[in-house]
N, C-alpha and C positions, 0 to 999 in steps of 0.2 A: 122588709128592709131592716138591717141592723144598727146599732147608736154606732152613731160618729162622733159623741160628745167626749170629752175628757176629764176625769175625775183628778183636779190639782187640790191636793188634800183635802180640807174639808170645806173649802169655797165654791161654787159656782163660780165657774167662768162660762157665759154665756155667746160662744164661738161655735154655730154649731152650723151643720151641712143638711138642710133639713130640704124634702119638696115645699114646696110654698103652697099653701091650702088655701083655699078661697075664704079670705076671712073678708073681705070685705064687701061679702052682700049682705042685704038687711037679715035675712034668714041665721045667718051667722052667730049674729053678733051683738047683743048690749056692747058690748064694748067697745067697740067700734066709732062711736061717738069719744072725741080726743079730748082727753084729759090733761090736765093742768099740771105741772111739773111737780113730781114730789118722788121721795125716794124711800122705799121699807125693807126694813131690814128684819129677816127670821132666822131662827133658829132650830133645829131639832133631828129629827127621824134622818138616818140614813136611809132607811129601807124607802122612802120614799126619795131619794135624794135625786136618783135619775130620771124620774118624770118631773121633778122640780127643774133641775137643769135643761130638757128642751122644752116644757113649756112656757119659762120664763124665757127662754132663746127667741123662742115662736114668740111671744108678745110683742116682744122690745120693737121690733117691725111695723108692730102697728098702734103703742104707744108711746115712740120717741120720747117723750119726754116725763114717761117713768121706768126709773133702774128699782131693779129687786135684785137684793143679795139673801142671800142663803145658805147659811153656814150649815154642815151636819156632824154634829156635833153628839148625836142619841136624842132619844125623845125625851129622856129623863131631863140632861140638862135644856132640852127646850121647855119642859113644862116650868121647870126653876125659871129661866129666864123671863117668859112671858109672864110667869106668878110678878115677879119683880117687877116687869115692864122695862124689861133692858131690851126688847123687840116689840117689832111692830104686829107679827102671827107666829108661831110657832108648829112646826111638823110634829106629831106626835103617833105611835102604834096604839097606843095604852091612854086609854082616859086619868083624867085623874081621880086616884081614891081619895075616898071621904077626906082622910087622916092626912092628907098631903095638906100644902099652905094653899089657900084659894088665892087667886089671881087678886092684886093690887087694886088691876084695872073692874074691877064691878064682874057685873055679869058677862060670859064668852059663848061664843057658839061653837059646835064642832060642825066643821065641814067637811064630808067624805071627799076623798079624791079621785083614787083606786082603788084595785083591789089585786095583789097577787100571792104567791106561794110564798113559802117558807122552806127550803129545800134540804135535806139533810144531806149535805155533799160530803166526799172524799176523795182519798188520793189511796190508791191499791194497785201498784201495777199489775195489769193480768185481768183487772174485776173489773169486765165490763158491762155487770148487768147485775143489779144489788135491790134484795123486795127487803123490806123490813118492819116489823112489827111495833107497836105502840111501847111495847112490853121491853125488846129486845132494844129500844130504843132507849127507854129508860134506864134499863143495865149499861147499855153501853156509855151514857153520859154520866150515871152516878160513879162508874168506876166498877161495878160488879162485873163487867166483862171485859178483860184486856188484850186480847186476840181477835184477830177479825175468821179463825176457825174454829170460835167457839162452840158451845153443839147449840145454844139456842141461835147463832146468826145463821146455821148451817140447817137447823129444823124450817125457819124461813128460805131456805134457797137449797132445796133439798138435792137440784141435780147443778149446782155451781161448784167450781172446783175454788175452795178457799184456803190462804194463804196463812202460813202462822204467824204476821209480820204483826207487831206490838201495835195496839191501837194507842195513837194520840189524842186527844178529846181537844177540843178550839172552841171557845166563847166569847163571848162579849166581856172586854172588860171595862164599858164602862155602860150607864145607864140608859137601857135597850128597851124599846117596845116587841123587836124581835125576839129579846130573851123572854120576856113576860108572855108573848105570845107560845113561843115554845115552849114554857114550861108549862102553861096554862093547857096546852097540849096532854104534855105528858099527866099534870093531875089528872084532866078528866079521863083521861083512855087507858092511863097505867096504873092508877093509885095505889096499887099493892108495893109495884117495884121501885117510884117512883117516889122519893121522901123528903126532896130538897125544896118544897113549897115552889110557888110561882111567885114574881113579881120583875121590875129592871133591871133587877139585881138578884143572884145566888147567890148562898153559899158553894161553891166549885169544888168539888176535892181536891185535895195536894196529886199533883203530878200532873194536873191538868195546864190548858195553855190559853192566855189570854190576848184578845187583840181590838182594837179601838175600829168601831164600826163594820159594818158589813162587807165593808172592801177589803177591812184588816183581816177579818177573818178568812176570808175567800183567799188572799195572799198566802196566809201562812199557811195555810190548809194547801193549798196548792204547791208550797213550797219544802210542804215535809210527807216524807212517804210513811203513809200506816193512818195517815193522821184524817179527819170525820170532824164537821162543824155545822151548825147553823147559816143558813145563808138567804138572802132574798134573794130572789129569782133571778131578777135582773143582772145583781153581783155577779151568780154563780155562773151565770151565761156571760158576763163580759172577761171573765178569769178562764172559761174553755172548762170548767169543774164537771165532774161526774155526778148525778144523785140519786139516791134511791126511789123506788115506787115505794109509799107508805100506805100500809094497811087499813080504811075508814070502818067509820061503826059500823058500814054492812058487811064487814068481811073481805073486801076487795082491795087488791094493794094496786094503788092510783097514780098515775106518772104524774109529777107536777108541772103542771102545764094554763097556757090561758084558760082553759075550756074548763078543765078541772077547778078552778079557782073560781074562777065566772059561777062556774055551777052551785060551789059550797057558799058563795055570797048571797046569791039569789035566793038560795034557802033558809037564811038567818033571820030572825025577828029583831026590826026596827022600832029601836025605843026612839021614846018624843024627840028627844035631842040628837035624832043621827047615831048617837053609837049602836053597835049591831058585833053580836060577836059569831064569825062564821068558822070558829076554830070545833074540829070533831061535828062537824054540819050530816045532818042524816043525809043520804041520796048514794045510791049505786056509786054514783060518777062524780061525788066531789069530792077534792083531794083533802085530808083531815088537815093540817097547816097549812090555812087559807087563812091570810093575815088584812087585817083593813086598815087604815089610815086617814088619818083626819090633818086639816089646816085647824089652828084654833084662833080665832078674833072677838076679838072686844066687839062688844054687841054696841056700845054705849062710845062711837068716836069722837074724839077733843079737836083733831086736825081735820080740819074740812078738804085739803087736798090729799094726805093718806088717806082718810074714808072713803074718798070716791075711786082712787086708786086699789085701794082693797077690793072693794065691790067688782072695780070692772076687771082688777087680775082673776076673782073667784068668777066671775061671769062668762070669762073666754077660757079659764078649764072647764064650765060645764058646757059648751060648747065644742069651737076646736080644740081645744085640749084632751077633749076624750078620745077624739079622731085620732091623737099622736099616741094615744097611751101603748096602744100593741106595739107600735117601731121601738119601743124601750124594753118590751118583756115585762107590761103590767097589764090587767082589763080593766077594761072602761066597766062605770056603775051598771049594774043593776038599772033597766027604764027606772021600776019607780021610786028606788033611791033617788037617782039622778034628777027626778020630778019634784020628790020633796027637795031636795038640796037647792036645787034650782031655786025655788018660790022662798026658803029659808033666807037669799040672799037679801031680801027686802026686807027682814029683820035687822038689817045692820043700821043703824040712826047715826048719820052727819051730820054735822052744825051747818049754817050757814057759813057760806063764805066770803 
């Protein structure tokens, strides 16, 4: 099935056209058990922003009486906001480093959600089938290749017939987990061609194009011919976008897809606290920009009806909420991610009420 949701700038609106899953057998559900009126408000990650939009769609049915908003705004400005405490969780791509401000609120948890692709889309009339290199990827976003029939785009796609149309480069222009992920790509697979460091933010070269979150990007990319972006999955399949198979550390250039995503996750080593980096994952079949995603909460809650409302909204993504993740063009965890994430929710401490 494909989303019926709709992306009104950077809000959730929770209207959505879903089958209705059995959420209310025991088997289901912690959450399921109805909770007292409270309302949280987050911030962050686009790349996650469509599985946020029907799973909070799918709750609202069976916690009436809690609303979640959900702004996507970049994971950058989510990590700011939740450091501050101007929200209740925060979506984030990218943990926070050391050197960033720690969170207001005390100690936070990260909570995996999903997990999908990172896709290198474009717009090339004619190029209906694009492999491309780790290498070739790096030139072409630092600026050292301007032509999509350059001889290294054309050494990767040796019997494609390529076009001399000017390539456009598209990034993020504001504070991205997706950027971080993709760069964090190209250090570890291109380092040679590749010199504009990783993090939410690049330095971008002059002539390049920038656009606010992943839907911006997937627009304008879609909107200009020649033009090559970054994109989650999701995006690039609700835009109709083209993307390439990218070449993984065994050698193999890998369609990005669930399976391929699923697969580089499954292989990534999980640190104590959930983060796990499946970016350039060893395996035949995993797709090397396989991105992860995290909720992030306050371990240590002050509102006794937000903290039970956090738990049970994190409680029915590890649940039904995985069930939905494919109808979006994300995968659901890893079993035993999902096992630890699961059991981590009991680390969350509510006051009485």
């Amino acid at each position: 099935m494909r989303r019926s949701f709709v992306r009104r700038g950077a809000l959730i609106v929770a209207a959505l056209a879903l089958p209705v899953l059995a959420m209310g057998t025991a088997a289901a559900a912690p959450s399921t058990s109805k909770l007292a009126s409270a309302t949280l408000n987050g911030d962050g990650s686009t790349f996650q922003l469509g599985f946020n939009q029907v799973v909070i769609g799918a709750f609202k049915p069976v916690q009436k009486a809690v609303t979640i908003n959900y702004q996507g705004n970049g994971s950058g400005q989510g990590r700011t906001d939740f450091a501050n405490q101007v929200v209740d969780f925060a979506g984030t791509d990218a943990p926070y480093k050391a050197t960033d401000p720690q969170p207001k609120g005390g100690a936070f948890l990260y909570f995996p959600t999903v997990v999908a692709p990172i896709t290198v889309s474009y717009n090339v009339s004619g190029l209906k089938s694009l492999k491309l290199s780790a290498d070739t990827i790096a030139k072409i976003f630092s600026g050292q290749i301007t032509t999509w029939d350059d001889a290294a785009i054309a050494a990767d796609n040796p019997k494609v017939k390529l076009p001399s149309t000017k390539i456009t480069v598209v990034h993020r222009s504001d504070g991205s987990g997706t950027t971080a992920n993709f760069t964090n790509f190209l250090v570890k697979a291109a380092a040679t061609s590749w010199t504009l460091s990783t993090g939410s933010t690049v330095q971008w070269p002059a002539g390049t194009q920038g656009a606010s979150g992943n839907s911006g990007v997937a627009s304008l990319v879609k909107s200009t011919e020649g033009a090559v972006g970054y994109v989650d999955f999701s995006d690039a399949n609700a835009a109709g976008l083209s993307f390439a198979s990218v070449k993984n550390s065994s050698g193999k250039f890998i369609v990005p897809n669930l399976a391929s995503a699923a697969g580089a996750a499954a292989g990534a080593v999980v640190n104590p606290d959930l983060t796990y980096d499946p970016i350039n994952a060893t395996g035949a079949s995993a797709y090397p920009i396989t991105s992860p995603t995290w909720i992030m909460v306050s371990m240590n809650q002050t509102d006794a009806k937000k903290g039970a409302a956090i738990k049970g909204f994190l409680n029915f993504i590890y649940n039904d909420g995985q069930k939905l993740a494919s109808t979006v063009d994300y995968a659901p965890l890893p079993k035993a991610l999902l096992k630890q994430a699961k059991a981590q929710v009991n680390k969350i401490v509510v006051p009485a009420s």
